[in-house]
C-alpha positions in Angstrom: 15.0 12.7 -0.1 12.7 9.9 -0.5 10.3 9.7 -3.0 6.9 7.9 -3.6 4.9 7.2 -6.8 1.8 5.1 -6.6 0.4 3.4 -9.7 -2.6 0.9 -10.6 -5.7 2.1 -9.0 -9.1 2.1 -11.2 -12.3 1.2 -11.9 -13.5 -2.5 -11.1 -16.3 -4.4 -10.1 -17.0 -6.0 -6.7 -15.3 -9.8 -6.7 -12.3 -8.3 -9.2 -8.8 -7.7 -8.2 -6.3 -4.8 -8.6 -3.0 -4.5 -8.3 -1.0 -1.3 -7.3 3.1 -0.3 -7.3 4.4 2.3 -6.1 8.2 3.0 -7.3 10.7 4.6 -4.4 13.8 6.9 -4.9 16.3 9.1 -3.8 17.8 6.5 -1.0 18.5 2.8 -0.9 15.0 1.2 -0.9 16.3 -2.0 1.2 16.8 -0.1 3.8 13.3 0.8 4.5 10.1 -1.3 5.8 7.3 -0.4 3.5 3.3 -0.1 3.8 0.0 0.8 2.2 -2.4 2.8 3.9 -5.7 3.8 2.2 -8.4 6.5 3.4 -12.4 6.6 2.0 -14.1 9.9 1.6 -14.5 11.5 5.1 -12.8 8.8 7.0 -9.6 8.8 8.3 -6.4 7.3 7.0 -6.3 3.9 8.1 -3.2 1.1 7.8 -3.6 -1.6 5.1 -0.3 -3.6 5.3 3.2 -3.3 5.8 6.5 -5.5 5.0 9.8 -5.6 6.7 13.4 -4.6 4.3 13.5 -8.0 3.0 10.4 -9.2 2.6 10.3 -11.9 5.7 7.8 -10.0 7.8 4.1 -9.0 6.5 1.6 -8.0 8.5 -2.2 -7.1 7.3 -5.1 -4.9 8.6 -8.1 -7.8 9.7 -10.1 -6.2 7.3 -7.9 -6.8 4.3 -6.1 -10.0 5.5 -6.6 -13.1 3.5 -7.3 -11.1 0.4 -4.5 -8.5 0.0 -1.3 -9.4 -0.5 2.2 -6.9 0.4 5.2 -7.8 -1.7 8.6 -6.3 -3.0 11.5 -6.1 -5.3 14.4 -4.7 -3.9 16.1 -4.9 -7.3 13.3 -2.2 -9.2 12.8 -0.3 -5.8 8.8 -1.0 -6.2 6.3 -2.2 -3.9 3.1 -3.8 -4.3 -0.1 -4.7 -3.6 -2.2 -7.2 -5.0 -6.0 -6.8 -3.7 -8.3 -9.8 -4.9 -11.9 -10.2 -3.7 -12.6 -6.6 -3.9 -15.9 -5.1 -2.5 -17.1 -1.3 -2.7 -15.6 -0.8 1.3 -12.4 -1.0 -0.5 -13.0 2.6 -2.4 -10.4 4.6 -1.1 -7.3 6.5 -2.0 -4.4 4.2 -1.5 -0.7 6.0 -0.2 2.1 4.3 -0.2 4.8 5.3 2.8 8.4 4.2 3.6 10.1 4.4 7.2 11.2 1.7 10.0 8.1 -1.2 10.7 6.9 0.2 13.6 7.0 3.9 11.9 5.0 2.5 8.9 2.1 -0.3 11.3 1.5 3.5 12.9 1.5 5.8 10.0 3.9 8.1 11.8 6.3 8.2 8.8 7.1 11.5 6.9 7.0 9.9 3.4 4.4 9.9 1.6 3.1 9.3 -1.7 0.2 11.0 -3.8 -1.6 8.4 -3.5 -4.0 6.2 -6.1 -7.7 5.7 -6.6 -8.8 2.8 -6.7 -13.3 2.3 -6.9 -15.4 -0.3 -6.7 -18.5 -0.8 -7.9 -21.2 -3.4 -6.6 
């Protein structure tokens, strides 16, 4: 079965950037539209951005758009996201997930990773 492992969250300060990966297994990676979703402390998971089996497609939450960026390397099975201009209503836990696009824009997929902190300060 599938497997997710998110990396790269941390500690920054508002206006920094981070940038996370998380590494897929146990089926062929191109295959599969991939997205990062994120959820704060007593708030709901909620979609950050998702991009289509090759790359082509992206498509970003408004509130994330022009400052995250979704990418991927079929050839190291990894995902990423780069998140530049960060402010403190970016805290959250950051999952990565795996599944067809429309599965992944509505978080209706089955795979999930553990997910990754990532905190900022202000």
């Amino acid at each position: 079965q599938v497997q997710l492992v998110e990396s790269g969250g941390g500690l920054v300060q508002a206006g920094d950037s981070l940038r996370l990966s998380c590494v897929f297994s146990g089926r062929t990676f191109s295959d599969y539209a991939m997205g990062w979703f994120r959820q704060a402390p007593g708030k709901e998971r909620e979609f950050v951005a998702v991009i289509t089996w090759n790359g082509a497609i992206t498509y970003y939450a408004n509130s994330v758009k022009n400052r995250f960026t979704i990418s991927r390397d079929n050839a190291k099975n990894t995902v990423y996201l780069q998140m530049n201009s960060l402010s403190p209503e970016d805290t959250s836990v950051y999952y990565c997930t795996a599944g067809s696009y429309n599965t992944v824009i509505h978080g209706s997929t089955d795979v999930w990773g553990q997910g990754t902190q990532a905190t900022v300060s202000s």
